[in-house]
C-alpha positions as CSV (number, residue, x, y, z in Angstrom):
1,X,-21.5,17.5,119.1
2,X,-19.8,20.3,117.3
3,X,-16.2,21.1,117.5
4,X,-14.8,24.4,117.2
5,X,-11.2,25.4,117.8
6,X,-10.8,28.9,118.8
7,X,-7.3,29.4,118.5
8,X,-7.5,32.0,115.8
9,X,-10.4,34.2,116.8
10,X,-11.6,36.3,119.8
11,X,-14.5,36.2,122.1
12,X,-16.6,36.3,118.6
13,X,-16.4,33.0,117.8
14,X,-17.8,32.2,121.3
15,X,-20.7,34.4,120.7
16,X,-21.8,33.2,117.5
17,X,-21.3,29.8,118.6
18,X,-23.5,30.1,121.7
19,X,-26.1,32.2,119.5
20,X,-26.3,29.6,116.7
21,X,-26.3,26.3,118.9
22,X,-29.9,27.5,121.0
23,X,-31.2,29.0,117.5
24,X,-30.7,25.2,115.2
25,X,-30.6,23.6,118.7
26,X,-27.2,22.5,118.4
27,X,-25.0,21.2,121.2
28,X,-20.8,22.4,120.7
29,X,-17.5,22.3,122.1
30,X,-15.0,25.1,121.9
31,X,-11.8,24.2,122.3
32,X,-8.5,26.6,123.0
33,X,-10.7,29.7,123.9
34,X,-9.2,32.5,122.8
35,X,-5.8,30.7,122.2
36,X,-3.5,33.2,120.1
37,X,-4.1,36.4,122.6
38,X,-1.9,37.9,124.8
39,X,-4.7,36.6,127.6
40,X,-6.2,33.6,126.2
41,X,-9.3,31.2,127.7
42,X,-12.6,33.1,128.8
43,X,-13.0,36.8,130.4
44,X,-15.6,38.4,132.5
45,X,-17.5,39.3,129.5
46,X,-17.0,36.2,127.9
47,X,-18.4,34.1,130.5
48,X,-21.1,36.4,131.3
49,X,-22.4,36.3,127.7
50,X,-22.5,32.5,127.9
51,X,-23.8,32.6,131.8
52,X,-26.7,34.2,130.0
53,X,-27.5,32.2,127.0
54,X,-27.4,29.4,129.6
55,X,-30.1,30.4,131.8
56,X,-32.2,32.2,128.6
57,X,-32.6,28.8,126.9
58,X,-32.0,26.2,130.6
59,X,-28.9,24.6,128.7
60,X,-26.1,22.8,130.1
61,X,-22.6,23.8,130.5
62,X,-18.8,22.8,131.5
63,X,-16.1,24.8,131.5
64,X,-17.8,28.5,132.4
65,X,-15.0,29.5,134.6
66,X,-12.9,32.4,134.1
67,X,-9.4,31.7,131.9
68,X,-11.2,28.5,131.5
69,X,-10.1,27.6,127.6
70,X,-12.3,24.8,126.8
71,X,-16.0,24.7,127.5
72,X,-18.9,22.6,126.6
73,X,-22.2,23.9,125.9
74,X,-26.0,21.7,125.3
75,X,-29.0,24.3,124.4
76,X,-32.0,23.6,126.2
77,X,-35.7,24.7,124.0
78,X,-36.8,26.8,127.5
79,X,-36.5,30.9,126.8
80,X,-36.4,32.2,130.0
81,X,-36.9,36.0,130.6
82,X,-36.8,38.7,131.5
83,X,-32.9,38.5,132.5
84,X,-30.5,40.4,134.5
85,X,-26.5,40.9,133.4
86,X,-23.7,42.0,135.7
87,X,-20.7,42.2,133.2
88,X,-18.8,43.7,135.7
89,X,-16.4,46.6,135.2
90,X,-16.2,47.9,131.6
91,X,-16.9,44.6,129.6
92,X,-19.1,45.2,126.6
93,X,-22.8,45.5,127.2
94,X,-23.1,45.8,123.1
95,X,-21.2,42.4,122.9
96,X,-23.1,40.5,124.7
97,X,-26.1,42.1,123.4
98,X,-25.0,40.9,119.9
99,X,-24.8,37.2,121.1
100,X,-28.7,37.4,122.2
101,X,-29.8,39.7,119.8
102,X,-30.2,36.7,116.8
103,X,-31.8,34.3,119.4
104,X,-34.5,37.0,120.2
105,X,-34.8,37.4,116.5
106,X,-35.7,33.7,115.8
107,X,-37.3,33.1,118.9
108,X,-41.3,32.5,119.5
109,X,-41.3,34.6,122.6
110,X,-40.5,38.1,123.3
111,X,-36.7,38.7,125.2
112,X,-35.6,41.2,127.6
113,X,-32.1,41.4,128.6
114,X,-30.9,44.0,131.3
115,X,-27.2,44.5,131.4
116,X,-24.7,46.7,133.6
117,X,-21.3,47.4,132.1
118,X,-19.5,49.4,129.5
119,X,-21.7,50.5,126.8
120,X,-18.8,52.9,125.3
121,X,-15.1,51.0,125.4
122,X,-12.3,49.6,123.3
123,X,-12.4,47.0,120.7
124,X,-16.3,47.1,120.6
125,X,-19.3,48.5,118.5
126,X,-20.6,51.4,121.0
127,X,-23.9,51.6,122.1
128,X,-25.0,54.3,119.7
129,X,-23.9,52.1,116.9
130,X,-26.0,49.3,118.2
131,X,-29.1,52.0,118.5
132,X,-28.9,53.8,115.4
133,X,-26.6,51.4,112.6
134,X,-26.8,48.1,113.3
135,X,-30.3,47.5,114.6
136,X,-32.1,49.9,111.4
137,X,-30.1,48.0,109.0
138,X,-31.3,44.7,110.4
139,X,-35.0,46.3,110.5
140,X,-34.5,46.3,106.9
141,X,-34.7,42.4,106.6
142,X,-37.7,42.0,109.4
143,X,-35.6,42.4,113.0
144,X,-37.5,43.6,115.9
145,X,-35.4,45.3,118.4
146,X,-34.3,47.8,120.5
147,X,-31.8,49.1,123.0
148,X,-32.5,51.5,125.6
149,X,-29.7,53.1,127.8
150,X,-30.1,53.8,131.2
151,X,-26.7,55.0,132.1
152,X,-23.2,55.4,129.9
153,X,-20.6,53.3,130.9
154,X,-17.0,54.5,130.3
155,X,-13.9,52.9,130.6
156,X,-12.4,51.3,133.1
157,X,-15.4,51.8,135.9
158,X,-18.1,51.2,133.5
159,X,-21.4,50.7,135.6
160,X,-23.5,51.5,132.5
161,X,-26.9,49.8,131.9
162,X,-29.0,49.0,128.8
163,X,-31.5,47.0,127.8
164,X,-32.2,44.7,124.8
165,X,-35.4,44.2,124.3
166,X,-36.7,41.5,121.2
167,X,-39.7,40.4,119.6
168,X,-40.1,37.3,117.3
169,X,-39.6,38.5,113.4
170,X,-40.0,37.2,110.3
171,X,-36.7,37.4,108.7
172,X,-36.5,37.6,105.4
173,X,-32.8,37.1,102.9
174,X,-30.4,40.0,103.2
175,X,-30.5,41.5,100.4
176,X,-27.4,44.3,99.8
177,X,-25.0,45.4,97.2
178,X,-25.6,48.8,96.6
179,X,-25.6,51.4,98.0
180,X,-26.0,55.2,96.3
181,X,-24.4,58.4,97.3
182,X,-24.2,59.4,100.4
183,X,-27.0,60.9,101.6
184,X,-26.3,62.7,105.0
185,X,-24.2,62.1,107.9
186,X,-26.0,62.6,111.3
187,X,-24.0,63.6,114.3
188,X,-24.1,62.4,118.0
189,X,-21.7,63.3,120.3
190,X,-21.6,62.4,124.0
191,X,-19.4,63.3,127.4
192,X,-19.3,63.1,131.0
193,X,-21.1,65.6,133.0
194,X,-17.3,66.8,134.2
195,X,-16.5,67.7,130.7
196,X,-19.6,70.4,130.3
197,X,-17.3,72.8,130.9
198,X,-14.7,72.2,128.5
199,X,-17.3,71.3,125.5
200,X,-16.2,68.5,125.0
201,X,-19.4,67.1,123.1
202,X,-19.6,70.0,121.6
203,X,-16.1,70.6,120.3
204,X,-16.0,67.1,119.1
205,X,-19.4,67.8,117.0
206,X,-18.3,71.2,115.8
207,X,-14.7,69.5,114.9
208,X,-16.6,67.1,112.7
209,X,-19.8,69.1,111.2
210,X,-16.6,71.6,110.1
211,X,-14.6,69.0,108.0
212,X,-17.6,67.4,106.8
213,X,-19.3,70.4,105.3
214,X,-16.0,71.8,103.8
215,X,-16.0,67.9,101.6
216,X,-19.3,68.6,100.6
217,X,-21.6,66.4,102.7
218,X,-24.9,67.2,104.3
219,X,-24.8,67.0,108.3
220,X,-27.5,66.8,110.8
221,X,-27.0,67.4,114.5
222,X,-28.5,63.7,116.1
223,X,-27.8,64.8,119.5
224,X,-24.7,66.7,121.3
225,X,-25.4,65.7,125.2
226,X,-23.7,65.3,128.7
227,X,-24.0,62.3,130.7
228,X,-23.7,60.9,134.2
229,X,-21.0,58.5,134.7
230,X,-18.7,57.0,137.0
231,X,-15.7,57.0,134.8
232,X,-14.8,60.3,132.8
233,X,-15.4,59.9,128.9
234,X,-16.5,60.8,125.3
235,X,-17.4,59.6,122.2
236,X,-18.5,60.5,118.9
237,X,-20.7,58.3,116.2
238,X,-21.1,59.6,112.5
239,X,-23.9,57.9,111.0
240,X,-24.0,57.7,107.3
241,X,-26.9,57.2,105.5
242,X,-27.1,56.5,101.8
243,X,-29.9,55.3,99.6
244,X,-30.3,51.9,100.3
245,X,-28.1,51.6,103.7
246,X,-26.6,53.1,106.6
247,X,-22.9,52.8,108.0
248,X,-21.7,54.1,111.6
249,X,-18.1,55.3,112.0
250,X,-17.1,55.8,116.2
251,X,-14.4,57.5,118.5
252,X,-13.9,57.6,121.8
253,X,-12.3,60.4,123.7
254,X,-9.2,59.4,126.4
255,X,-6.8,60.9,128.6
256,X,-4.1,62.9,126.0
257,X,-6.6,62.6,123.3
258,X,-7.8,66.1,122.9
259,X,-11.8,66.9,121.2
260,X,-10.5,67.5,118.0
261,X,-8.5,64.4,117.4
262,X,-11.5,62.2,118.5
263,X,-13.5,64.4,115.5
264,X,-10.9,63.7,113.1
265,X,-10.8,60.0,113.8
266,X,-14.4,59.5,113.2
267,X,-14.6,61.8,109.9
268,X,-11.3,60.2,108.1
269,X,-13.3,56.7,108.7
270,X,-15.9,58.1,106.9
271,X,-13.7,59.6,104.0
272,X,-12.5,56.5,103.4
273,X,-16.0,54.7,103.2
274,X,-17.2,57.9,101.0
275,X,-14.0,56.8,98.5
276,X,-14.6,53.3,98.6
277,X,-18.1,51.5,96.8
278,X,-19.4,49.0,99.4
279,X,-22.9,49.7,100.8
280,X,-21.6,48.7,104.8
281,X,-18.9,49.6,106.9
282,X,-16.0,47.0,107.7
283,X,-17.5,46.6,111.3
284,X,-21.1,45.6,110.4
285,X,-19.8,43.1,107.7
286,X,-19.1,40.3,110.2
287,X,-22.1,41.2,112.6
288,X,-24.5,40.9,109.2
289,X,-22.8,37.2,108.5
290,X,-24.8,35.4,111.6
291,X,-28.2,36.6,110.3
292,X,-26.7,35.9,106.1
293,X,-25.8,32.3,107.0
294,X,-29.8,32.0,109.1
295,X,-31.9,34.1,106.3
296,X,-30.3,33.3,103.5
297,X,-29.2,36.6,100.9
298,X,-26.1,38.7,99.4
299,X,-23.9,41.5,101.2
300,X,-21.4,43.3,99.8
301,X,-18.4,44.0,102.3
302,X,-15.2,46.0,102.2
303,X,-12.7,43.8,102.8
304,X,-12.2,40.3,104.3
305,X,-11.2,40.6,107.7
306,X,-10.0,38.4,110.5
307,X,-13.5,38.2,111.8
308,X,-14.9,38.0,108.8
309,X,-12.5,34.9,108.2
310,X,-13.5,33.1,111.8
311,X,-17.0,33.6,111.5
312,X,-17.5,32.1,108.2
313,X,-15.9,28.9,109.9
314,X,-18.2,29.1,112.8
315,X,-20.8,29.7,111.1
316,X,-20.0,26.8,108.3
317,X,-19.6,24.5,111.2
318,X,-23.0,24.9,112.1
319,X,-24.4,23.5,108.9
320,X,-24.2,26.8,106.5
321,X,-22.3,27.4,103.4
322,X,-21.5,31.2,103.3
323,X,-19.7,31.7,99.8
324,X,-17.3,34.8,99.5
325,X,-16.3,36.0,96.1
326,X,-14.2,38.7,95.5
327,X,-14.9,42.0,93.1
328,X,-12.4,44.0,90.5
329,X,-13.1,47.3,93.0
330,X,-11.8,45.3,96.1
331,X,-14.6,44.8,97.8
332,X,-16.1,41.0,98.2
333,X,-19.8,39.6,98.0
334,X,-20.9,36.7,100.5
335,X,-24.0,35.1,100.0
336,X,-26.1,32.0,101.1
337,X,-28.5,30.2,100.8
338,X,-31.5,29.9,104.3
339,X,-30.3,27.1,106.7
340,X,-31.3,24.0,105.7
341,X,-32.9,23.6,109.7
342,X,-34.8,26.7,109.4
């Protein structure tokens, strides 16, 4: 039985927890959920994430009760699906796609994961990200996936829907340290249908092609649309693609916020990954590490972050040894070697 204290990290450490204990077959116990936020022990979208990695692989589990901050977890070898996920509200349909999304990858079987939620809010990747960065980078290395949204999910009523669909890959060591000039940066900009009349998408896109142009980037226009939704919204994704990778910079639009200051969010994100040398962005560097510490390879990332921090001790309590050494330009390399179980 593993032990995990989660004092010092979020609902991440949760996730790659429950991802890595079905994958080596690993039971684990997580102790102080949550412990150093302002609302510790386990929210809606923490304990749907591991109400659905229960029934995917028929584990066992104590403790899956809301604010509970200590729970239990045994993986069982069955991989049930397809499934069905109520988050509820605006939890995080991308987060808790990211907690099956290495399972599916590893798995024998095809997965299929239906989730209602928020697929653009706070303090997660945006669904976007998920389509267009994160699951072409991991293509790169031999994962088969894909997201399909059904419906956009704003903050705070979300009632979006996606779904994750998987299929068993052959994934080979990650493999990145460089990563060329900048290429292009393809736009996608996205409102509420209440916002058509204000151009909001459009604004936001126009706001962003402007500044990029005038620095001397290429843009492409990946989509500018208007969307159905029960909560008003916007957001904006920059996608960056270079020669041997792509990075994803987001903003979301909020009451007070006007168009333009969503725009200028996104496009100072990518100035500053333009002026710096790493080959991803700061948030795919801890979202690579699961698949790192599994595979076996090298990334190059920005900077060491909090979650980069956590999930190296999650994942090195599951049997890996992710090494991180730092670089004269600032940046840092971790690397590993394939999982001894695998």
């Amino acid at each position: 039985m593993i032990t995990i204290d989660g004092r010092d990290g979020g609902g991440q450490v949760l996730r790659t927890a429950l991802s890595l204990s079905v994958i080596l077959e690993r039971p684990f116990r997580i102790e102080h959920i949550r412990g150093n936020r302002p609302t510790p022990g386990l929210k809606p979208q923490h304990l749907t994430a591991v109400e659905v990695v229960t029934e995917l692989c028929d584990g066992t589990v104590s403790g899956a009760e809301l604010e509970s901050d200590t729970l239990r977890f045994e993986p069982g070898d069955a991989r049930e699906t397809p499934l069905d996920a109520a988050i509820g509200t605006a939890g995080s349909i991308p987060l808790l796609f990211d907690t099956v999304l290495p399972i599916g990858a590893f798995s024998a079987v095809p997965l299929r994961v239906t989730a209602t939620g928020g697929t653009d809010v706070k303090w997660s990747p945006t669904v976007a990200y998920q389509q267009l960065v994160k699951l072409p980078l991991l293509a790169t290395w031999g994962v088969e996936a894909d997201v399909e949204v059904k419906r956009t999910g704003f903050y705070p009523a979300g009632d979006g829907k996606a779904v994750l669909q998987t299929r068993p890959s052959s994934v080979s060591p990650l493999t990145l340290e460089h990563r060329g000039a900048i290429d292009r940066v393809d736009i996608y900009s996205k409102a509420t249908e209440s916002l058509r009349d204000a151009r909001v998408a459009q604004r936001q896109a126009d706001r962003a092609r402007a500044q990029l142009t005038e620095a001397g980037l290429r843009t492409t226009t990946g989509a500018v649309e208007y969307v159905r939704s029960r909560s008003t919204g916007s957001s904006l994704l920059l996608r960056v693609g270079t020669r041997d990778a792509v990075a994803g910079f987001s903003a979301l639009g909020e009451r007070g916020r006007s168009s333009e200051q969503v725009a200028d969010d996104a496009v100072e994100q990518v100035f500053e990954f333009r002026d710096a040398t790493a080959p991803v962005d700061r948030f795919m560097a801890d979202q690579l590490m699961l698949f790192l510490a599994l595979a076996g390879g090298r990334v190059r990332i920005p900077a060491v972050t909090d979650h980069v921090r956590t999930n190296r001790a999650v994942l090195e309590a599951f049997g890996s040894d992710v090494h991180l050494d730092s670089r004269d330009d600032g940046t840092h390399v971790l690397s590993a070697a394939a999982h001894p179980a695998l």
